[in-house]
C-alpha positions in Angstrom: 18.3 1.1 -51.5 19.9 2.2 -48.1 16.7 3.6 -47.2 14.9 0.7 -47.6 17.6 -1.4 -45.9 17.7 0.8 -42.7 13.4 0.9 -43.3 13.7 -3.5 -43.1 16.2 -3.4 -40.3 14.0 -0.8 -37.8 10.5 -2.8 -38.8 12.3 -6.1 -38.0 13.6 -4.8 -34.5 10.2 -3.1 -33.6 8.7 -7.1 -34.4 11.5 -8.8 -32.9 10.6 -5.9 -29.2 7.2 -6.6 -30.0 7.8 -11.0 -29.6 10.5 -10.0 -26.8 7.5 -8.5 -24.6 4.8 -10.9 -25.1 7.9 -13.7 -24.1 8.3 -12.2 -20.9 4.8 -11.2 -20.3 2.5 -13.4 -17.8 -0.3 -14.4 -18.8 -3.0 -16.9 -16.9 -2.6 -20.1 -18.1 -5.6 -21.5 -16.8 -10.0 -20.7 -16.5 -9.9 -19.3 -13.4 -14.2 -20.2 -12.6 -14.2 -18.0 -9.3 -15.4 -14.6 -9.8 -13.2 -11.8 -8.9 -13.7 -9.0 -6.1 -12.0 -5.6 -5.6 -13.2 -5.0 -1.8 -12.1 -1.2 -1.5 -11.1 0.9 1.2 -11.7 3.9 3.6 -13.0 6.2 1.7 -13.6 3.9 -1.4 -16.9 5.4 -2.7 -19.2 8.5 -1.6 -21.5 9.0 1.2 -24.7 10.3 -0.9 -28.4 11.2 0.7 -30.4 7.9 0.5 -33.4 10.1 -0.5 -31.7 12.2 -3.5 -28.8 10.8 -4.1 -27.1 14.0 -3.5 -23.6 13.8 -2.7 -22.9 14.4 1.0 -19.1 13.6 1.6 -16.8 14.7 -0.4 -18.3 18.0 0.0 -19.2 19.8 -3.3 -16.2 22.8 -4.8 -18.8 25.5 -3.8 -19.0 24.3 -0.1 -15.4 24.0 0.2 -14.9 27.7 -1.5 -18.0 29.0 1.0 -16.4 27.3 3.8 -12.7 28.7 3.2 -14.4 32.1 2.2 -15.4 32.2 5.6 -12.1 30.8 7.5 -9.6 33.0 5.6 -10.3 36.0 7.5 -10.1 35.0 11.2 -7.3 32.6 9.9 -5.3 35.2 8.7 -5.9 37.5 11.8 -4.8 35.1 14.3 -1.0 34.4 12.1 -1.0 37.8 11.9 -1.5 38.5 16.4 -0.1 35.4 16.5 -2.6 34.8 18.8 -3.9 30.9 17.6 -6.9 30.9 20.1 -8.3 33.2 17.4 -8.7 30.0 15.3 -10.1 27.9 17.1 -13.4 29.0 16.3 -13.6 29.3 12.1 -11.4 26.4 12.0 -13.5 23.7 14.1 -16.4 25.4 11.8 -14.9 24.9 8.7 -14.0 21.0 9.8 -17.3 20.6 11.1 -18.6 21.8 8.2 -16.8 19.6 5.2 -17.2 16.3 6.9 -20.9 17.0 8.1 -21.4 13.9 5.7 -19.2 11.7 7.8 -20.5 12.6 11.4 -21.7 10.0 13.6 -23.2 9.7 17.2 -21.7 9.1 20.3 -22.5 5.6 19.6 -21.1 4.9 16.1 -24.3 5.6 14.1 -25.0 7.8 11.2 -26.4 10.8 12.5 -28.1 11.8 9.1 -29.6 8.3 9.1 -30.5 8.6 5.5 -26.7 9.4 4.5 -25.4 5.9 2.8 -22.8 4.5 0.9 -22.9 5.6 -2.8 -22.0 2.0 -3.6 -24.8 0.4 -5.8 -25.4 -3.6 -6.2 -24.1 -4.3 -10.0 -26.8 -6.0 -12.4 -26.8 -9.8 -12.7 -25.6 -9.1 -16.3 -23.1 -6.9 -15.7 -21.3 -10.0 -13.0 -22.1 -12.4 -16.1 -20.3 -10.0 -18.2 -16.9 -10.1 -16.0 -16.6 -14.1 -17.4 -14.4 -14.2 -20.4 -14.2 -17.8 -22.1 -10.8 -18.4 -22.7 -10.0 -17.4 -19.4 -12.6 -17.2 -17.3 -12.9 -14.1 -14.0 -9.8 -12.3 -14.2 -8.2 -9.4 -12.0 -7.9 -6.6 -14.6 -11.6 -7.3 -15.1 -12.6 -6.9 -11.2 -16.2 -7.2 -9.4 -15.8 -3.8 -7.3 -17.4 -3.9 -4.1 -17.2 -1.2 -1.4 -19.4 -0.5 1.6 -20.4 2.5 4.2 -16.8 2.6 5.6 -18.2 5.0 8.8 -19.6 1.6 10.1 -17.7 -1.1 12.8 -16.2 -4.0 11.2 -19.1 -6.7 12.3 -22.1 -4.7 10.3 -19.8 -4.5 7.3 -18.9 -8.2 7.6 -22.6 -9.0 7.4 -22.8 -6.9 4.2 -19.8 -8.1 3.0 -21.6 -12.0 3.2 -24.7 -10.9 2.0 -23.0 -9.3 -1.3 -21.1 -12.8 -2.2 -24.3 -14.5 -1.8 -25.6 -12.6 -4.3 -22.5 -12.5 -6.4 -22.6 -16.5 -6.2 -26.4 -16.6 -7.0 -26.2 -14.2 -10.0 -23.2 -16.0 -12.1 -23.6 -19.8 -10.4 -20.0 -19.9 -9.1 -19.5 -22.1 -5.9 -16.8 -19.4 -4.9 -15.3 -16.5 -4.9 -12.1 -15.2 -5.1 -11.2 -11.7 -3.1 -8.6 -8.8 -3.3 -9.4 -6.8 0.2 -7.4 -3.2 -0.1 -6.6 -1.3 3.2 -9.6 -1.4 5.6 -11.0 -3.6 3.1 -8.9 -6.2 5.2 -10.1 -5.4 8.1 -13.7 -6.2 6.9 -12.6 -9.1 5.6 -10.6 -10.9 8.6 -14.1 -10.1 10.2 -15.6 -12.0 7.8 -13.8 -14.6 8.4 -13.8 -14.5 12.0 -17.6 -15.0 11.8 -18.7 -16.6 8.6 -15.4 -18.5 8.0 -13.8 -19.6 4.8 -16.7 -21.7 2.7 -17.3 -19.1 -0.2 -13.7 -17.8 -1.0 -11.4 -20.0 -2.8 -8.4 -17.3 -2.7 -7.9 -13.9 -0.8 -5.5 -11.5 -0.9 -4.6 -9.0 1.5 -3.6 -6.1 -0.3 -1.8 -3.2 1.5 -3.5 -4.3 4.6 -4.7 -1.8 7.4 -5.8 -5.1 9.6 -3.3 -4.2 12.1 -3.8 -0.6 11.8 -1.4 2.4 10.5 0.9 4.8 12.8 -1.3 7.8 10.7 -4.3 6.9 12.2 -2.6 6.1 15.9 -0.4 9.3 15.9 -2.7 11.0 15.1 -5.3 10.0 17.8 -2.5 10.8 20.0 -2.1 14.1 18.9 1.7 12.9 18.1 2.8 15.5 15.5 6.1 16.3 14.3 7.4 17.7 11.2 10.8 16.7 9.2 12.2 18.9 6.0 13.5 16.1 4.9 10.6 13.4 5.2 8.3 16.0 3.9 10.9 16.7 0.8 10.9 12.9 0.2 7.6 12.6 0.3 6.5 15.2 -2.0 8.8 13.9 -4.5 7.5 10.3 -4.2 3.8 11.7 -4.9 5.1 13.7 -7.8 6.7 10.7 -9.5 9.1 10.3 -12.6 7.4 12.5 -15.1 9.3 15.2 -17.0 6.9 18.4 -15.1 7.4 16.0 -11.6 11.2 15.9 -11.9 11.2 19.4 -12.9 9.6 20.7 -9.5 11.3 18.3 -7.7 14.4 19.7 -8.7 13.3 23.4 -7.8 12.3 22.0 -4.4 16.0 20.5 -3.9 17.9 24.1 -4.6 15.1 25.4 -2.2 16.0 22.5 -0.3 19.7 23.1 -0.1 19.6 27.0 0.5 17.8 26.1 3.6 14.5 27.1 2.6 12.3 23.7 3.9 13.8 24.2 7.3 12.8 27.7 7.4 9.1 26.8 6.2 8.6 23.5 8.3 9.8 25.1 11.4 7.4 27.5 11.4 4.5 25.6 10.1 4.7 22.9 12.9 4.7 25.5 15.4 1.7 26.0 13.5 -0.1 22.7 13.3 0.8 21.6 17.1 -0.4 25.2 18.4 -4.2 24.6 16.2 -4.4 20.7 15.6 -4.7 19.9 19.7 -7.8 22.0 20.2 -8.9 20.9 16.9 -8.9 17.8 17.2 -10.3 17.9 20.0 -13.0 20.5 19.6 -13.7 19.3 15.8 -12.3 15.9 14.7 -12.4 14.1 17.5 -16.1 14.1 17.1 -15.7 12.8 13.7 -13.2 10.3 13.3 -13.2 9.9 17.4 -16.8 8.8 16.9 -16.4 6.5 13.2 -15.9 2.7 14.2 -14.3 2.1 11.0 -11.6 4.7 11.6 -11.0 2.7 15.1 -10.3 -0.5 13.2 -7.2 1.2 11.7 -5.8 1.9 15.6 -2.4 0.1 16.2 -3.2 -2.4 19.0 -0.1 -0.7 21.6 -3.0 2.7 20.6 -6.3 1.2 21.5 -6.2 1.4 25.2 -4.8 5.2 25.6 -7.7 5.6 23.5 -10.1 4.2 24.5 -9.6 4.6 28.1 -8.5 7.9 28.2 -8.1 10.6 24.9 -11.8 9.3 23.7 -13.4 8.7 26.8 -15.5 11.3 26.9 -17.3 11.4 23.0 -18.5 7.6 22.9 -20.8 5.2 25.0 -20.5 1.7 26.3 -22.5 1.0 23.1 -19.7 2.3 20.9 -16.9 0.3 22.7 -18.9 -2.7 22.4 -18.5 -2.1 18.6 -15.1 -1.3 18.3 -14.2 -3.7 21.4 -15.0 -6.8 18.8 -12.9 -5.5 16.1 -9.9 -5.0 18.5 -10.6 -8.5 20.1 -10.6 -9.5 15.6 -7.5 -7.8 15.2 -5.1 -9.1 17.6 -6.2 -12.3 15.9 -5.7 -11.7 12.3 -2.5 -14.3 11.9 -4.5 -17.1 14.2 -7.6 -16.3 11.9 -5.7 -16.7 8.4 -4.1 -19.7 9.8 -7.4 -21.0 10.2 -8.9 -20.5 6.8 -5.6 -21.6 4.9 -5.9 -25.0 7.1 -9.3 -25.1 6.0 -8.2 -24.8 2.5 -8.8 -21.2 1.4 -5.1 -19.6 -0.1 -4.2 -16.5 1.3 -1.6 -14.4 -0.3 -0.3 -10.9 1.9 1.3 -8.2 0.0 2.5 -5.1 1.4 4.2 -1.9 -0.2 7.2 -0.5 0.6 9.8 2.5 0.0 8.4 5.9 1.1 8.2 7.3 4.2 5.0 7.8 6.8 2.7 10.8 6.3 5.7 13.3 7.2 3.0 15.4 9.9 3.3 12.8 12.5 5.9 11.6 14.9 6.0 7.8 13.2 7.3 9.9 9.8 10.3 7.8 9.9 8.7 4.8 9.0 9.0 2.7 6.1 5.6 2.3 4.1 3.5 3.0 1.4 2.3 6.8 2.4 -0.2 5.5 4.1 0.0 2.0 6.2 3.4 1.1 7.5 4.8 -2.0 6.3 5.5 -3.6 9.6 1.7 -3.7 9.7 0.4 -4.6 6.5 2.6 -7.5 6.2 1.9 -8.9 9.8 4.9 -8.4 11.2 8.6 -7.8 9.5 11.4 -5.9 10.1 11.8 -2.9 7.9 15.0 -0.3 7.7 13.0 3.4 8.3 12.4 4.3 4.4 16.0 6.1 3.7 18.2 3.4 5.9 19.2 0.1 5.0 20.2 -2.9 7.5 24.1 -2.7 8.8 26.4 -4.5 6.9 26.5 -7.2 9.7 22.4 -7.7 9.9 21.4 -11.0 9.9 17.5 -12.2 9.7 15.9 -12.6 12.6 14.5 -15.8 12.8 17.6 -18.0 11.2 16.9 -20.4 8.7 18.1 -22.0 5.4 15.3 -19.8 3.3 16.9 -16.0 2.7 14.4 -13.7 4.1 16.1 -10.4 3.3 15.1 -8.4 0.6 17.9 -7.7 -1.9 18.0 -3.8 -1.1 18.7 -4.9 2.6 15.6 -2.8 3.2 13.0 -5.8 4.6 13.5 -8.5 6.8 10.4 -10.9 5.8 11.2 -13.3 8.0 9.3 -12.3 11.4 6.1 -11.7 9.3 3.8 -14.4 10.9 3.7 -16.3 7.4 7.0 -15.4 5.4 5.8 -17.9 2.9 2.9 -16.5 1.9 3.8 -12.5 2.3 5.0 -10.4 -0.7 6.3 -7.2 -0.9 6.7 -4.7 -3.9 8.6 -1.2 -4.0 8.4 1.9 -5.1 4.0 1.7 -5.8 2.0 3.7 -3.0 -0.9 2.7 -1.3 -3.7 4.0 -3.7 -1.9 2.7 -7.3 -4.0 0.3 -7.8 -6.5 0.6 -10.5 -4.8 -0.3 -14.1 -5.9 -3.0 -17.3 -2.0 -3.7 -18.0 -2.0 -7.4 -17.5 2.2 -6.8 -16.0 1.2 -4.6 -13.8 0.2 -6.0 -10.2 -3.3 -7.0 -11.6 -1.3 -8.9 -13.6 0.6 -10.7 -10.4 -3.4 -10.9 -9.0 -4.1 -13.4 -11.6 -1.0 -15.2 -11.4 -2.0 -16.1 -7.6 -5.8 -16.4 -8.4 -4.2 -19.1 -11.4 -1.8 -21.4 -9.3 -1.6 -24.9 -8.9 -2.3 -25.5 -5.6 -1.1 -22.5 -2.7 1.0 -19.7 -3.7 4.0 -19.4 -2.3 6.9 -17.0 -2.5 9.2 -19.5 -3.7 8.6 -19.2 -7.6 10.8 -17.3 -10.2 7.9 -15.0 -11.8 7.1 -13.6 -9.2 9.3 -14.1 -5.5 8.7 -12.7 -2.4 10.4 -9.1 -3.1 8.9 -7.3 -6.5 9.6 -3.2 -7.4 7.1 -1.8 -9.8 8.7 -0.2 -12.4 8.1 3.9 -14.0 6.0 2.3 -16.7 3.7 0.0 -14.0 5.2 -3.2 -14.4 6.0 -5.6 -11.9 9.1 -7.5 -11.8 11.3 -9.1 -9.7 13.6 -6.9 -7.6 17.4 -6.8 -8.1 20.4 -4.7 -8.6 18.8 -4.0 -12.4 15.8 -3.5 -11.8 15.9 -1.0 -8.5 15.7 2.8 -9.1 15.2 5.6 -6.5 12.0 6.6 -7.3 12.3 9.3 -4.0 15.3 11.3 -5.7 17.5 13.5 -3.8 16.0 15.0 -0.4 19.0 15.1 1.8 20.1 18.5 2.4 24.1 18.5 2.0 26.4 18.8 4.8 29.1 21.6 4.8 29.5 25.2 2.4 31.1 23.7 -1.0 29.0 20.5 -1.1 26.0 22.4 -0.7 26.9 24.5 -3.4 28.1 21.7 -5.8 24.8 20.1 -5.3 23.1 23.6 -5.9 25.0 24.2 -9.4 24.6 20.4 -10.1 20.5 20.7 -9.5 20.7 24.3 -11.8 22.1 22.6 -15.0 19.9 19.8 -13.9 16.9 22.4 -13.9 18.0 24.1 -17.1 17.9 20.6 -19.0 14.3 19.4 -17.9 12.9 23.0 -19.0 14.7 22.6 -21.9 12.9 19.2 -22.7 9.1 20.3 -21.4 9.7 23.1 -24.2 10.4 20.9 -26.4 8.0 18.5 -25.7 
């Protein structure tokens, strides 16, 4: 009898969980009739020959292996002289070599013509497919689009217009509504600038790189510099909250605190400042220094220095014509989106937040989401660097009855040129997107895509400042709901701390093995 007691009482709590998490659980309350478009990226689908279909960029394992084959020698001769002109020379091969399917001329072209996007047109059945009729187009159930991200903003505007057309002609929608991803937003506030607002209904500006990234600027400037810390921090962020990520995270902390990160980042920036000059020069700069889309991720107080003066030399008045529109585009963007919401098209901006910059460049230091700074992507706020918060004594900066600080004292939304309209979420880097879990920001997608009237920050399901939790969800961001998802990178202070921490980490250490046995 107590079996069967104790048997009731754990199926009736697993129901009762069950009811609690379809309560609390969003879930679009109206037909949304506007089909829905995932615009990707840099880098959001292959570069493939137009003739075979042979995958040109990423380069195949056995050209990487050949390539490195190749490198490893001279590489390893020139630590061991510590002579790095000795480099020079199998390094810019290699490079030149792995990205061959990227390379364009001096003015912005393909130079293998016949190398295209791998993105294919989907069937007019497959787009009729993504309509559900209870609730019509959802976000989980995305209309991918990408493009040949080597090309300048203007040429993939005009692709970008000819795809809704045929998106609108193949399911009979009068609109469309449109989640832009990184450069994606840069394509699409060309759009906009050109062909204006008729055919979208609502866009959102996802992780934006409209107003460029400090990865792409420093490192057009050949601004690099290394931080132990940063890089520990970092590292742990892209390992995550697993059991086997926690356990190398917490070997990295007693390397950490014995010193160990200083002694290898010292070394290894000496490393990358005395190769990546030449090489970026020699090699990359006639890559990426010669890809228009790459430009349209150059922070405006960038463009001129290089322009004018660090890419002078590899491009043509042709080229700067190109890129020249973009830049004219991006120092625009807020004037432009002003423009469409008056026109009546919603636009919703949400940026990332909570990890620091790629840690190889001077800009390290800022707070982002590995990849585009989140001063940029939201047009504008103040952010604490990603391991500071405000002073005690911070107020926002434009004043105002609204609160505009996020409650980690981490973001100050209110000098983002449309506070109303910009969200931000923590702890979720820049490519953790892709997901069916209607709570996870898909989930949040819908939710805007579903409003009565324009979205706006002021709403209890989901406000301005959001953290996505280990398990994907998206929530609302408070003193509950926060975590640390960066763990412990700061190297202690003084002998017996360090050593506390070190013992602390090696019990630590000894526990997770003990559980990824078991498990």
């Amino acid at each position: 009898m107590m079996k069967r007691l104790c048997c009731l009482l754990v199926s009736l709590l697993m129901l009762l969980s069950v009811f609690s998490v379809t309560a609390f659980a969003w879930r679009p309350t109206q037909k949304n009739e506007h089909p829905v478009i995932f615009m990707g990226g840099f880098i959001s689908t292959n570069t493939v020959d137009g003739a075979t279909g042979e995958t040109v960029f990423p380069p195949s394992r056995d050209t990487i292996l050949q390539g490195v084959r190749e490198a490893v020698g001279p590489l390893a001769q020139s630590v061991l002289q510590g002579d790095y002109s000795l480099m020079d020379y199998p390094l810019n091969k290699l490079v030149l070599n792995l990205l061959d399917g990227l390379r364009c001329d001096e003015n912005g072209d393909p130079i293998r013509e016949k190398t295209v996007s791998a993105f294919v047109y989907p069937t007019k059945e497959e787009l009729q497919a993504k309509y559900h009729d209870d609730v019509g187009y959802t976000a989980t159930d995305f209309i991918f689009y990408s493009y040949d991200w080597r090309r300048d903003m203007k040429t993939l505007a005009g692709g970008l217009h000819d795809f809704l057309q045929y998106v609108l002609a193949a399911t009979g929608a009068e609109t469309v509504d449109i989640i832009a991803h990184s450069m994606g937003t840069c394509v699409l506030s060309t759009y906009f600038s050109i062909y204006g607002p008729e055919y979208i209904d609502r866009a959102v500006c996802y992780c934006g790189a409209f107003q460029g990234s400090s990865f792409c600027g420093d490192g057009f400037r050949n601004a690099i510099k290394m931080d132990a810390e940063s890089t520990v921090a970092y590292l742990n962020g892209v390992l995550g909250m697993d059991l086997r990520g926690e356990v190398i995270k917490t070997i990295v902390d007693i390397l950490h605190q014995h010193g160990a990160t200083d002694a290898v980042v010292a070394p290894v920036e000496t490393l990358v400042n005395g190769v990546f000059a030449k090489t970026y020069r020699q090699a990359l700069l006639y890559i990426f220094g010669r890809m228009p889309g790459f430009w349209a991720m150059l922070p405006d107080e960038d463009y001129d220095y290089v322009r004018n003066e660090y890419a002078k030399d590899v491009v043509t008045d042709a080229f700067r014509e190109k890129v020249d529109f973009y830049h004219d585009v991006q120092t625009r963007v807020p004037e432009i989106l002003a423009g469409v919401m008056k026109q009546g098209t919603d636009v919703s901006i949400i940026a990332k937040y909570g990890f620091p910059n790629v840690p190889i460049i001077e800009s390290h230091y800022e707070n982002s989401d590995f990849v585009v700074d989140v001063k940029y992507a939201s047009l504008g706020a103040t952010a604490a660097d990603y391991d500071k918060t405000f002073p005690s004594d911070y107020v926002q900066a434009v004043p105002g009855e609204i609160n505009y600080i996020s409650p980690d004292r981490v973001i100050d939304a209110s000098t983002c040129a449309f506070p109303e309209k910009t969200w931000f979420i923590k702890n979720t880097t820049h490519l953790n997107n892709y997901t069916e879990d209607p709570d996870s920001v898909f989930g949040f997608f819908d939710w805007l895509f579903a409003a009565d009237g324009a979205s706006s920050v002021q709403n209890e399901t989901y406000p301005q400042f959001l953290v996505e939790q280990p398990d994907r969800s998206v929530v609302p961001l408070s003193a509950d709901t926060d975590y640390n998802i960066l763990g412990d990178y700061r190297r202690e202070n003084g002998f017996f701390v360090r050593l506390k921490k070190i013992l602390t980490d090696y019990r630590q250490l000894f526990v997770l093995l003990f559980a990824l046995i078991r498990k």
